[in-house]
N, C-alpha and C positions, 0 to 999 in steps of 0.2 A: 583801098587799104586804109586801116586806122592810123592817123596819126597823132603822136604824143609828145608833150610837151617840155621842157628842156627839163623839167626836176624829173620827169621819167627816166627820160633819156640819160641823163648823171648816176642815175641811178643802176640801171644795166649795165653801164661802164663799169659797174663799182666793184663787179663779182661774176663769175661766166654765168651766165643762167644756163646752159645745156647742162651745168655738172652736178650731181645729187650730194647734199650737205649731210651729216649727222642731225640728229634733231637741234642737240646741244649749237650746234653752229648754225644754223637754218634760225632759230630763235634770233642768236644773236646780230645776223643779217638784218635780217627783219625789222629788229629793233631800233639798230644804225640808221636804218636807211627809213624811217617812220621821221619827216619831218617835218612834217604838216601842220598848220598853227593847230590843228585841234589832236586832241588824246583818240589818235588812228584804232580800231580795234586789228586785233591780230585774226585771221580770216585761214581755215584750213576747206583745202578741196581734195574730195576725189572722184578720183575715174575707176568704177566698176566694171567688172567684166558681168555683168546682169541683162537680162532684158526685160525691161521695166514696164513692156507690154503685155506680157505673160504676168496673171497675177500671183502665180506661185515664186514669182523672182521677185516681188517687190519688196524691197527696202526700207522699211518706216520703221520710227519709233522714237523712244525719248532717253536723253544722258541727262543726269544729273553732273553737273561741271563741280566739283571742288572747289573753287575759287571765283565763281557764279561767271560773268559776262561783262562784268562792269556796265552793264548796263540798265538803267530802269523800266522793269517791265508793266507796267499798267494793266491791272488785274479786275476783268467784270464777274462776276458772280449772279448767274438766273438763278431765283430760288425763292421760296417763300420765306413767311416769317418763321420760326424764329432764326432761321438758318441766315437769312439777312445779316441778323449783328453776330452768330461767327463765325462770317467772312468777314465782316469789316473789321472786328478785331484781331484776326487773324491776319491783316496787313492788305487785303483788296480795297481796291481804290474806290471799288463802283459795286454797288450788290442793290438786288431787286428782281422784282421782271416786268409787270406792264408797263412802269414809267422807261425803261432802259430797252426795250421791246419796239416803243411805240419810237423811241431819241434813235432806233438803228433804221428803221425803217422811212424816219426824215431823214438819213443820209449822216447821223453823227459817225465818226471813227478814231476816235483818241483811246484806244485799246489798243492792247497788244495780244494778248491769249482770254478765250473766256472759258471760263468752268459751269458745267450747270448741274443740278440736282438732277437725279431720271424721271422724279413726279414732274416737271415742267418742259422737260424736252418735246410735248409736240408742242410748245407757245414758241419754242424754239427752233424746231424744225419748219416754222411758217416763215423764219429767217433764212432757210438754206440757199437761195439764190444770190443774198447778197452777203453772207456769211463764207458760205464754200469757195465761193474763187477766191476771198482773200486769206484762204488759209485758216479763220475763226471758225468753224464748225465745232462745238465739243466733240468728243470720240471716247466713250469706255477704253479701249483699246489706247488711248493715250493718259489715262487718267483721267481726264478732265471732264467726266460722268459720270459723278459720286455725291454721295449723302457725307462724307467726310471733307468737306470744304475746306476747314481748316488746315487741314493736310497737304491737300492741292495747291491751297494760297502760296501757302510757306515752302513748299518744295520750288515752285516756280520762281517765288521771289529771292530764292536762293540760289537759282543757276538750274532748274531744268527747261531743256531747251527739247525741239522738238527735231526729227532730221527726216528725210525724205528724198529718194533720190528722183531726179528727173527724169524725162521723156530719153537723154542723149546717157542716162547711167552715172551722170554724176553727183554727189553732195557737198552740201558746202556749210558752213558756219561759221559763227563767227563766235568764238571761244577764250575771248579777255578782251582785256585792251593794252596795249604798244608799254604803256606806263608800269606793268604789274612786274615783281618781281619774274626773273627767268626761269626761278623754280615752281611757280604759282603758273604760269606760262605752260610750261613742260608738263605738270600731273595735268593741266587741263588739255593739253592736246593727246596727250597717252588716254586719259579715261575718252574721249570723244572716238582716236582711233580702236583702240581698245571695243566699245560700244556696237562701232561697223564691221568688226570684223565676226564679231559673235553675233549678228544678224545674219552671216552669210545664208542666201535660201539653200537648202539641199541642194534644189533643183539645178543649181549653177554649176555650170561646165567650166573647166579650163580654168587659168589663170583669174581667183575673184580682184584681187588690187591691182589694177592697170598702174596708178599713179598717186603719189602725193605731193601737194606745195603748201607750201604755207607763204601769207602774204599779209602786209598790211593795207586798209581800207585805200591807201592813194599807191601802193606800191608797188614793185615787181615781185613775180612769184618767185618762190625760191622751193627747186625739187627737194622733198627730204629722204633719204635712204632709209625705210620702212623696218631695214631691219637694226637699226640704232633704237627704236624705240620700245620700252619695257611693255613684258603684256605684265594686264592684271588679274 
């Protein structure tokens, strides 16, 4: 059995966790109970009724967050010239390809998302073995294989994120941080829920939202009553 640590432990004291909150109060739990020397991100999960082994039930795609992630995303761009400088002026960190090709392949990883042009993708699909487990593959189907780079840069660096449910049916993300206003908080978990539920596959039988919590990065989940929250 996992055991947890006394500011956990203070923390599930501090509020029932069986009981399901409003978003409006679920937030604010949250935020209470975020106290952690560092700026905690605020974290939403859910439990799909899906079966993510059936490819007509799967769940991928991408939200653009309103109020981004607070977090910094580090942006490679595969691509020849002149599409090189704009992406670099478009706000990626890293653009090119044999020199950034050859830096993946010695094991470099200070990326977060890469985009690449479709004329280079098979320099890039000689990457797939050490791209695809960590999630870095571009994908048409996520944006991030296009001739409009600039596009792609600046949406990413602005809050779009990618979602993907697991092997067990659930999603997770993490959709601010602890620090951001409670209303900046709330349109970002609405556009995220919001996002999943207009992905539902057809194919999906029965009840598709098993569950939602929201939580901070050290925190205790906190249920949220799904139907407190505005659709879009």
């Amino acid at each position: 059995m996992k055991k947890h640590g006394k500011r956990y432990n203070a923390i599930v004291k501090s509020f029932d966790i069986n009981t399901s909150f409003n978003l409006d109060e679920a937030i604010n739990l949250v935020k209470k109970n975020a106290t952690a020397k560092f700026d905690e991100s605020l974290e939403i999960s859910m439990k799909l009724g899906v079966d993510p082994r059936k490819a007509d039930q799967m769940v991928r795609g991408t939200v653009s967050l309103p109020h981004g992630t607070g977090k910094t995303v580090r942006v490679l761009v595969f691509c020849k010239t002149p599409k090189d400088k704009e992406a670099l002026e478009a706000g990626a960190d890293y653009a090119g390809l044999e020199e950034y090709v050859d830096k993946i392949k010695a094991g470099w990883a200070d990326i977060d998302v890469i985009v690449a042009t479709p004329d280079v993708m098979g320099e890039v699909g000689k990457l797939g073995r050490v791209l695809g487990p960590r999630g870095l593959m571009p994908n048409p189907k996520l944006g991030t294989v296009t001739f409009d780079v600039a596009k792609a840069v600046q949406e990413l660096k602005a809050g779009k994120i990618e979602f993907r449910v697991d092997k067990a049916g659930n999603i997770a993300a993490a959709v601010g941080k602890c620090s951001f206003d409670n209303d900046k908080l709330k349109e970002n978990v609405e556009t995220f829920y919001n996002s999943i539920i207009k992905a539902k596959p057809q194919t999906s039988k029965g009840k598709y939202l098993r569950s939602l919590h929201i939580t901070s990065s050290m925190g205790a989940s906190v249920i949220v009553n799904d139907s407190s929250i505005k659709g879009l």
